[in-house]
N, C-alpha and C positions, 0 to 999 in steps of 0.2 A: 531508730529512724526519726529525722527530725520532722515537725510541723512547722517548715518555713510557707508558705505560702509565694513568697520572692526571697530571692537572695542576689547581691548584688557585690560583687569582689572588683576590685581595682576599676572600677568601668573611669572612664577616661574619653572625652568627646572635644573635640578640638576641631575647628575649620581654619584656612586660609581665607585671608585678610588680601584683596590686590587693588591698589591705589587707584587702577586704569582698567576697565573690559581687556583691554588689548594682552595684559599683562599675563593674563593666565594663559592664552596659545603663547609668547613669549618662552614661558618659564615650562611649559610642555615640550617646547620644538629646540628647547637650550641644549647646546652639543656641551657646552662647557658647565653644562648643571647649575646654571646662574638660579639665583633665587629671586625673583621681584615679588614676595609675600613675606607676611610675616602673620606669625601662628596664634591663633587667638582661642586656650583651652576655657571652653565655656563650664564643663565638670573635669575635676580634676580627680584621679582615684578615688572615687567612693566605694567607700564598703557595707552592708547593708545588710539585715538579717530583718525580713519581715513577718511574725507568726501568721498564720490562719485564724482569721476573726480579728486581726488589730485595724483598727481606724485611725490612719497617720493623717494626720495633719502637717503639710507643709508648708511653712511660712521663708522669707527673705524678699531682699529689698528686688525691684526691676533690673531682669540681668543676672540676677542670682543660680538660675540653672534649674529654674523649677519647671519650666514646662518643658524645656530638653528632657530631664529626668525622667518624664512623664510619656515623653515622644519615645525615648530608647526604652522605657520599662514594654508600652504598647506596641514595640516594632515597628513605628512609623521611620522613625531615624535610627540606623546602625552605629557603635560605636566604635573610636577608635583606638580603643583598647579594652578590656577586659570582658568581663561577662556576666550576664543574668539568664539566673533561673528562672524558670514560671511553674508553679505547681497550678491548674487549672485553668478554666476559660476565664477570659479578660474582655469586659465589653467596657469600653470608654467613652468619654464626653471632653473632648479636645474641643480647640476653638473653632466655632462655625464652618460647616460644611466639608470636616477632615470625613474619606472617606464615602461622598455623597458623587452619584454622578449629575450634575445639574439638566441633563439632555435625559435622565430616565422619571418617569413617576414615583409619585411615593411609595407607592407599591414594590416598583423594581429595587427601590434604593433597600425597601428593609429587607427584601431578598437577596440582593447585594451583601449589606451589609452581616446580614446573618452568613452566607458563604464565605465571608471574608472570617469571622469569629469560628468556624467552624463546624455548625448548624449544618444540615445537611434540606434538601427541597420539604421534604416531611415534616422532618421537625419546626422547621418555618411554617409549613402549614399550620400546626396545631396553635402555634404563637403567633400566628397575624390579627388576629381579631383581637385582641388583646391590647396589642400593641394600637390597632385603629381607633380603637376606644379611648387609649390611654391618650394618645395624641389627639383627639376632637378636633379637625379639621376641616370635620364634612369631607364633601367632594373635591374636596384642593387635592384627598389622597390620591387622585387618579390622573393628575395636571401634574405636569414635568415641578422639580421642585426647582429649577431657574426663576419660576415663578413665581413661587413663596416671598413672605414678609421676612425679614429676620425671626421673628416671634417663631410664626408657623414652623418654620425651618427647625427652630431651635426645640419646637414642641417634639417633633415628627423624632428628633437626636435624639432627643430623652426619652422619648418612650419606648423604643429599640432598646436603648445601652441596660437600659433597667427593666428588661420585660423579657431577655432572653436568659434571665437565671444564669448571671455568672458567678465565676467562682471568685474573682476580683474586679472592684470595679474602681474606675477612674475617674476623675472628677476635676476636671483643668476650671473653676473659675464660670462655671454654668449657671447655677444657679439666680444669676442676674439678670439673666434674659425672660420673656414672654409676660403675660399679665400675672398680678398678685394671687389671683387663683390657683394656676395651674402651677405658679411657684411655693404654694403651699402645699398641694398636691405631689410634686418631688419630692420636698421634704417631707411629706408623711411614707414615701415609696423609699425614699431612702435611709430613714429611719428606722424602716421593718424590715431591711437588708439588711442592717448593721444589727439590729437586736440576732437577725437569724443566722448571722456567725460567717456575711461573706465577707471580703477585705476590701478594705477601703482605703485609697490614697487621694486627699483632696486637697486642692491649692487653695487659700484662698486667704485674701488682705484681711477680712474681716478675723480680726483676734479671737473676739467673744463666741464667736461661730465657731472657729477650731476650740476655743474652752470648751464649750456645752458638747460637741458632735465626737471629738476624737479620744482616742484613749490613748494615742503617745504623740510625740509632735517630731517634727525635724524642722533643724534652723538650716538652711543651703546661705554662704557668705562667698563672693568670690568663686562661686564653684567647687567649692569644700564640704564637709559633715564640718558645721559647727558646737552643733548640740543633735543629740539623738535619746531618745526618753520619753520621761513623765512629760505629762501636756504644760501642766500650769509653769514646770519648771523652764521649760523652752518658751513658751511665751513670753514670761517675766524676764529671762535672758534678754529676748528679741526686744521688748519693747524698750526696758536700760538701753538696750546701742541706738536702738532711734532716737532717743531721748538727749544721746552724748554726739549726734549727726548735727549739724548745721542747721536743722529743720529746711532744707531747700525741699521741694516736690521731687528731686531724683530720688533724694534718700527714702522718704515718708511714703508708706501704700496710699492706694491712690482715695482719694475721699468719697466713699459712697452716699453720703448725707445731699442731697439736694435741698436743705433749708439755708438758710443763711443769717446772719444778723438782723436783717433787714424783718424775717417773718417773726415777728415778737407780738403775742396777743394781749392786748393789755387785759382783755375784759371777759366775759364769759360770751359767745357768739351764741346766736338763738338758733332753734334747733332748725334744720333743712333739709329738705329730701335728698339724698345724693343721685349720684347717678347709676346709673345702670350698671356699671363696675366699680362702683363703691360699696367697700365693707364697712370701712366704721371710719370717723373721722374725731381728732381730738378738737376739742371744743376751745379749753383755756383751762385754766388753775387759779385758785383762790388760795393763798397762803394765810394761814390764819393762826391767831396766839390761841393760848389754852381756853379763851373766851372765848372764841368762835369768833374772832376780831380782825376783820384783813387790816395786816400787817406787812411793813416793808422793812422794818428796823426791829432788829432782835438782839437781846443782848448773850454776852456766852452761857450755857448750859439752860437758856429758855428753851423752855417746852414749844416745840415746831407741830403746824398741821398740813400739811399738801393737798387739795379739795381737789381730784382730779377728775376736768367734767367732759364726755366721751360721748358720742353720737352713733347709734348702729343701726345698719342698715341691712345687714343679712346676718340672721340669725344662726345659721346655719355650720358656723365659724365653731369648729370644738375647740375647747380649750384655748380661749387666745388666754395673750399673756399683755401687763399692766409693768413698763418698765419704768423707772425713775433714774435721772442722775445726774448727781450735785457737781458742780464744778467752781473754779475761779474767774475771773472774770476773765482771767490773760489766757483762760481755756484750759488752766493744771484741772485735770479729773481727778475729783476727791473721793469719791463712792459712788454705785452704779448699785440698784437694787433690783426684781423684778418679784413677780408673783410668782414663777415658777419657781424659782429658786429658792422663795419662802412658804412653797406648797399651798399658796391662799387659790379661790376661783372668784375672778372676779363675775359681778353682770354682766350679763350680755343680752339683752331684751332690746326690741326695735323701738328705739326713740333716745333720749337721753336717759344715759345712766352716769354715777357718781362714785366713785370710791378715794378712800382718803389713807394717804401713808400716814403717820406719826410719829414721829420722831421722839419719844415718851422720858428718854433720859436726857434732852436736850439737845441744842445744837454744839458740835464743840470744837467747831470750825474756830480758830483763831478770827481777828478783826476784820475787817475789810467786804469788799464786795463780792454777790455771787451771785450765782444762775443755776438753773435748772433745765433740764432734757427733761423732755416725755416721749413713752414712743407705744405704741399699740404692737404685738408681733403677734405670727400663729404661734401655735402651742407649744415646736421647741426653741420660741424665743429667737429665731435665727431670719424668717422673712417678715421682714418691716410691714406693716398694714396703711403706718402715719408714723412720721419721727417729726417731732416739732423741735427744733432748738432755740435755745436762749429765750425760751414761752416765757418767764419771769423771773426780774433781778430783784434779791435782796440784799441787804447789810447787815453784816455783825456787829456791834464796838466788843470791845474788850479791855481791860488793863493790860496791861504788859506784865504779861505774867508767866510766857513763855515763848518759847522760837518755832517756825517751823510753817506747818498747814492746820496741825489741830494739837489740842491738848488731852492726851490719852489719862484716865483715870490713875492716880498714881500715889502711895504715899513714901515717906522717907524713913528708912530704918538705922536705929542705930548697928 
């Protein structure tokens, strides 16, 4: 007996395309079976074998068939050809308000919605309070959710989809919504899904996200299986074809960064109270030579230091993570480092704190100009706290002594 958890044979999803409203009664009431459509297959035969316990990451461009795939996995949309298994209950997180009645309270909706997953009146009893807790809404639970913020709304989704113990769970592109808290909060709930062996299928632009969270990936092109596998390999696949794309914004996911060139800190900012939903805020950076010297011009295999100065406001934050990452100035990314990844813990104490990368065998970036990212995340490095971009530019010189982005440590044998 196998351990698929999904399985997915020729599945096939195609709509009709009509130029005109008027076209579809037309091509309904056609004695001579005239066509005024033409057929637009959004999945094309996919085939699919998902174990119990895999956490797939699904990446492709807009248009690719990732949240179709995700609508016919969950039974929202039927397809128009083949077929999917389900081994077990399925609670999903589709795009806002799939599945909510907007005219019932929050209450009725997660009763709703457990009925619809399969939950019976009981068993929702034992899981409502759970779930109200999870959501922290206050008394919004008991007001029609027509009423709700996005936020709220999006709160009330997720604490259901992840609170009724499924056996797969869904993940269209959530994560982006409500405040930094309560998106740390997911992340920690769905982290200890995935460690406790339920399935996971999640969309989403952020590459580095499906690195860290997934253990195999799927590339969707044109509505196809392009790549199906190891994560980094599908990534590394995906991000070459963006790379070989036009760079227009159809091709490219879509930019979750809200900094821009413009926020460049030259200096170190003095320390400030934040606000009342602020966790930690980044300060600025000091680049400095092996003297302890800020420095803006470095030459190749100089000893590098990254002063990185951070402001916290709630202590309460486990495990945040301290990322770094080098680029060029036309925005080629040269290396991305963080603390988790190097198992270091940085401080985290209320007031300013400091911690400093090293770069100990040099810098070995070829000549030319660069920059640096900072970014503050929780603990699996996947929600942003503070992403500062382009925080401070330096210069290499070099000799011309080789081609490329950097020069890798090398010697010549006879």
């Amino acid at each position: 007996m196998d351990n698929n958890a999904i399985t997915i044979s020729n599945l096939t999803k195609c709509y009709r395309l009509y130029e005109k409203p008027f076209d579809r009664v037309k091509e309904t009431f056609s004695f001579s079976r005239s066509k005024y459509s033409k057929e637009k297959c959004v999945l094309d035969h996919i085939s699919l074998e998902i174990k119990q316990g895999d956490v797939v990451g699904i990446v492709g461009t807009n248009g690719a068939g990732k949240s179709t795939l995700l609508k016919l996995v969950t039974g929202v949309l039927t397809p128009t050809s083949g077929t999917i298994s389900i081994r077990g209950k399925i609670a999903a997180l589709l795009e806002l308000g799939t599945g909510f009645n907007p005219e019932f309270t929050g209450i009725k909706n997660i009763y709703l919605n457990g009925t619809m997953m399969g939950f019976s009146h009981e068993e929702m009893e034992e899981k409502i309070q759970n779930i109200i807790d999870f959501a922290d809404i206050g008394d919004f639970i008991y007001q029609p959710v027509k009423t709700y913020s996005s936020g709220m709304f999006a709160r009330l989704a997720f604490a259901v989809a992840i609170n009724v113990e499924p056996d797969i769970l869904i993940v269209d592109e959530a994560l982006s919504v409500g405040d930094l808290r309560f998106q740390m909060k997911c992340m920690d709930k769905m982290k200890s899904m995935m460690d406790s062996g339920v399935t996971v299928l999640f969309v989403s632009h952020d590459i580095n996200a499906i690195r860290r969270l997934c253990t195999k990936g799927l590339w969707l092109l044109d509505g196809k299986v392009q790549t199906y596998g190891d994560t980094n390999r599908v990534c590394d696949q995906y991000l070459d074809y963006l790379k070989m794309c036009d760079m227009d914004e159809e091709c490219l996911p879509e930019n979750k960064d809200e900094n821009n060139s413009e926020d460049i800190i030259e200096g170190i900012a003095e320390f400030r109270e934040g606000s009342e939903e602020a966790v930690g805020e980044i300060a600025g950076i000091r680049i400095v030579n092996e003297k302890g010297e800020p420095c803006e011009e470095f030459d190749l295999f100089e000893k590098m230091i990254v002063e990185v100065y951070y402001d916290v406001f709630d202590e309460k934050v486990a495990h945040p993570v301290l990322g770094v990452a080098l680029k060029r100035i036309d925005d080629e990314y040269i290396c991305g480092v963080n603390t988790m990844l190097d198992n270091e813990k940085i401080p985290w104490k209320y007031g300013r704190n400091c911690y400093k990368l090293c770069y100990t065998h040099g810098i070995r970036t070829l000549g030319g100009r660069y920059y640096f990212d900072v970014a503050l995340f929780d603990k699996t490095a996947t929600v942003p706290i503070q992403y500062r971009a382009k925080i401070k530019e330096f210069t290499v010189t070099a000799d011309y002594i080789g081609e490329g982005v950097c020069i890798i440590p090398h010697e010549w044998r006879k």
